[in-house]
C-alpha positions, 0 to 999 in steps of 0.5 A, spaced: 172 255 143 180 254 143 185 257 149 188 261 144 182 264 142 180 265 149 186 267 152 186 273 146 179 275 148 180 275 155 187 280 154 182 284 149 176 285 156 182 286 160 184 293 155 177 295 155 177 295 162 183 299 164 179 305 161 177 309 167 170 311 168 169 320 168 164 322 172 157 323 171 155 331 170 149 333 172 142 333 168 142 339 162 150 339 162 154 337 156 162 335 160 168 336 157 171 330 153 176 327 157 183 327 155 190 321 158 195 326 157 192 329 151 189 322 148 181 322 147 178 315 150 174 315 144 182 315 141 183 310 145 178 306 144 179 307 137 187 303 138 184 299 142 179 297 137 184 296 131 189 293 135 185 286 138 180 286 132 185 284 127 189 280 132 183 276 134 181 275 126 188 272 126 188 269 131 181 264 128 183 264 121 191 261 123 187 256 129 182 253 123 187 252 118 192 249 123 186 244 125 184 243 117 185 237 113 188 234 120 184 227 119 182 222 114 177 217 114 176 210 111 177 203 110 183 199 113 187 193 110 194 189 112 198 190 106 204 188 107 209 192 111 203 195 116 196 197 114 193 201 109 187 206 108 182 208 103 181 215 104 174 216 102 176 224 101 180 224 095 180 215 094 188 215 094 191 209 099 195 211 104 200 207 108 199 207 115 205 209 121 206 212 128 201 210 133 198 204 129 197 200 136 189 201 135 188 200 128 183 194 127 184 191 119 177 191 116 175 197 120 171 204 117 175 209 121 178 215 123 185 218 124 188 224 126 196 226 124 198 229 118 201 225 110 207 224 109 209 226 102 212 219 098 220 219 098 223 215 091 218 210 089 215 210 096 206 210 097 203 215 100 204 215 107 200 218 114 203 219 121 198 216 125 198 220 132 191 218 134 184 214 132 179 220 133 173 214 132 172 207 129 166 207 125 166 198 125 166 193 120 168 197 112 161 197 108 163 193 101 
């Protein structure tokens, strides 16, 4: 589960919990609604409700698109101005930079950091930011 996901729920339990409780009538006894100033708990737990829902959905949906997409895999190879991978994905050769100090020529692995669109003539690129896993030596 991610911080913001948590911290979401925690701040939806905190709301729950600020409902206060009514008392308990006795047996054979129908007790009235209660009412916070002319508000019903079940309007509120209606608000309260309709408010986190959505914010929680939101909140999951925008965390899985941010994290989509965020890595690639393949074969690295010296070229000459760096490193190049194959990404087994969509077969395209993307030219390798940012955090390239880990990257091993010849190795199956995974990157994480984001493309960087071609400028004029240029290849396509990916930013490294991390190597999230070395699978070894390229399978020919």
């Amino acid at each position: 589960m991610t911080k913001r996901l948590s911290v979401v729920l925690i701040i939806a339990l905190f709301f729950l919990l600020c409902v206060p409780a009514g008392a308990q009538a006795p047996i054979g006894t129908i007790p009235p609604a209660p009412h916070f100033g002319g508000v019903s708990s079940g309007e509120i737990a209606g608000i309260v409700v309709g408010v986190v829902v959505p914010v929680v959905i939101i909140t999951v949906v925008l965390v899985r698109h941010s994290h989509r997409g965020r890595t690639i895999t393949g074969c690295v190879t010296v070229t000459q101005n760096g490193f190049a991978v194959s990404n087994e994905k969509d077969k395209l050769v993307y030219a390798l930079s940012g955090s390239t100090a880990g990257v091993k020529a010849g190795e199956r692995m995974r990157l994480q950091g984001h493309k960087i669109d071609p400028n004029a003539g240029s290849p396509l690129g990916w930013e490294v930011s991390q190597i999230q896993k070395d699978y070894g030596p390229c399978q020919l």
